[in-house]
C-alpha positions in Angstrom: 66.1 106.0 157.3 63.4 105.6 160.0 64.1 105.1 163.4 63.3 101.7 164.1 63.0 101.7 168.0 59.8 103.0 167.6 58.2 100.9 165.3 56.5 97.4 165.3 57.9 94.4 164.7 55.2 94.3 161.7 56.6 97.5 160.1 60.0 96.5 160.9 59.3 93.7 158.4 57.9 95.6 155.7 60.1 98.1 155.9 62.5 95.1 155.2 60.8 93.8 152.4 61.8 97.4 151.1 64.9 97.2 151.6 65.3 94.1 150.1 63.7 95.2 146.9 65.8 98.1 146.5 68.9 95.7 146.9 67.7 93.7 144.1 66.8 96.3 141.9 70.4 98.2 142.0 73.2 98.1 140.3 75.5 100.6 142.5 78.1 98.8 144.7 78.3 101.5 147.4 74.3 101.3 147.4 74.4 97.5 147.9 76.5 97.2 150.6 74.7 100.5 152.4 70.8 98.5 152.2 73.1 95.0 153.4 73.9 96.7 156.1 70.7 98.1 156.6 68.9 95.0 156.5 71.8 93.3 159.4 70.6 95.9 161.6 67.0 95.5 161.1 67.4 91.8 161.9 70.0 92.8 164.9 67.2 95.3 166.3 64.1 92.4 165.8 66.7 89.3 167.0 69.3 90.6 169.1 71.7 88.3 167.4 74.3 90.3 165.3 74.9 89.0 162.4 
């Protein structure tokens, strides 16, 4: 995973996008709720809202 504190808000969001792709294209349970997660944290570190 890349450490997202260093990064732009631009690459933030394409590293999202990523994310989001490999959530759709899996079929793994454990894997799904691992790049879920991921993408609430991307949008905690960009927002500051949890979600």
């Amino acid at each position: 995973m890349i450490s997202v504190f260093m990064k732009t808000e631009k690459e933030i969001e394409e590293y999202g996008k990523e994310i989001e792709k490999r959530l759709l294209e899996t079929e793994s349970m454990d894997a799904m709720k691992y790049y879920q997660g991921v993408l609430r944290t991307l949008d905690w570190v960009i927002t500051g809202i949890d979600v």
